[in-house]
Phi, psi and omega in degrees: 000139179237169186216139151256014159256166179243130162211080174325158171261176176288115178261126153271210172297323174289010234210350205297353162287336170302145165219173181232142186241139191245082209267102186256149191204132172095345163250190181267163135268157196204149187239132175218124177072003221078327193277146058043101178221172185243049176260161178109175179062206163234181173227157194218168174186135203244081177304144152085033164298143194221131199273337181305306168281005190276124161201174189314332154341259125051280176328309197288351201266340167288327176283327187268026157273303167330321194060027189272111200296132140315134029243135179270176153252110187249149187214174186209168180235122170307105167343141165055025173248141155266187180278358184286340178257321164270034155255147171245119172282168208223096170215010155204181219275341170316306172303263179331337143348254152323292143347326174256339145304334213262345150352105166271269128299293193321318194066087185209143206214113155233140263229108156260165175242096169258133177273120186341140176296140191232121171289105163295141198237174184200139205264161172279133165303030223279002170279353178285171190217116159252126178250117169318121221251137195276154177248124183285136168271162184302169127326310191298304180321297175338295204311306193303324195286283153004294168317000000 
């Protein structure tokens, strides 16, 4: 179930497998000080998750409610860690693994989107004209030619 505000449910007892993934999307990191930050974007939470059934799967099927396009990068931030100490990427299921042990009391999961690096291209100019400049060789070169 998604919300965009937050008023966790109740997991009772019966429930002990549920978590809520607490989902930022749409912003940046940023480094201030040294530190690790999140700005910018939005945030979601995604209720009644069940860690028995959770896997990398799992994500995309998270994305595609989120209506957010694919392909993402995911990462969580390790309970009682910041993020300068505690982001983790999420890229095989060992990891996710983990993630789901590290469920704290709260039962929240927090959750990032790194969107893939997109390689910028840039076309050749070929109307500029460089002209090579002549270079006198050193001594050492003479000798190394010489030899």
């Amino acid at each position: 179930m998604l919300r965009g505000d937050y008023h966790p449910p109740e997991y009772g007892e019966n429930y002990q497998e549920c978590f809520t993934i607490k989902l930022f999307h749409g912003g940046i990191f940023a480094n201030k000080d040294n530190n690790c930050l999140y700005e910018g974007g939005k945030v979601d939470y995604i209720d009644n998750c069940y860690a028995s059934y959770f896997s990398t799967m799992s994500l995309d099927r998270v994305m595609n409610v989120t209506k957010i396009p694919l392909p993402m990068g995911y990462a969580y931030k390790r309970s009682r860690l910041n993020l300068t100490h505690g982001l983790t990427r999420l890229t095989i299921d060992q990891h996710l693994a983990e993630m789901l042990q590290d469920v704290g009391s709260m039962r929240t999961v927090e959750m990032y989107l790194i969107p893939p690096v997109v390689p910028y291209y840039f076309p050749w100019d070929y109307s500029i004209h460089v002209e090579l400049q002549d270079r006198t060789s050193t001594t050492k070169e003479k000798m190394c030619r010489d030899n």
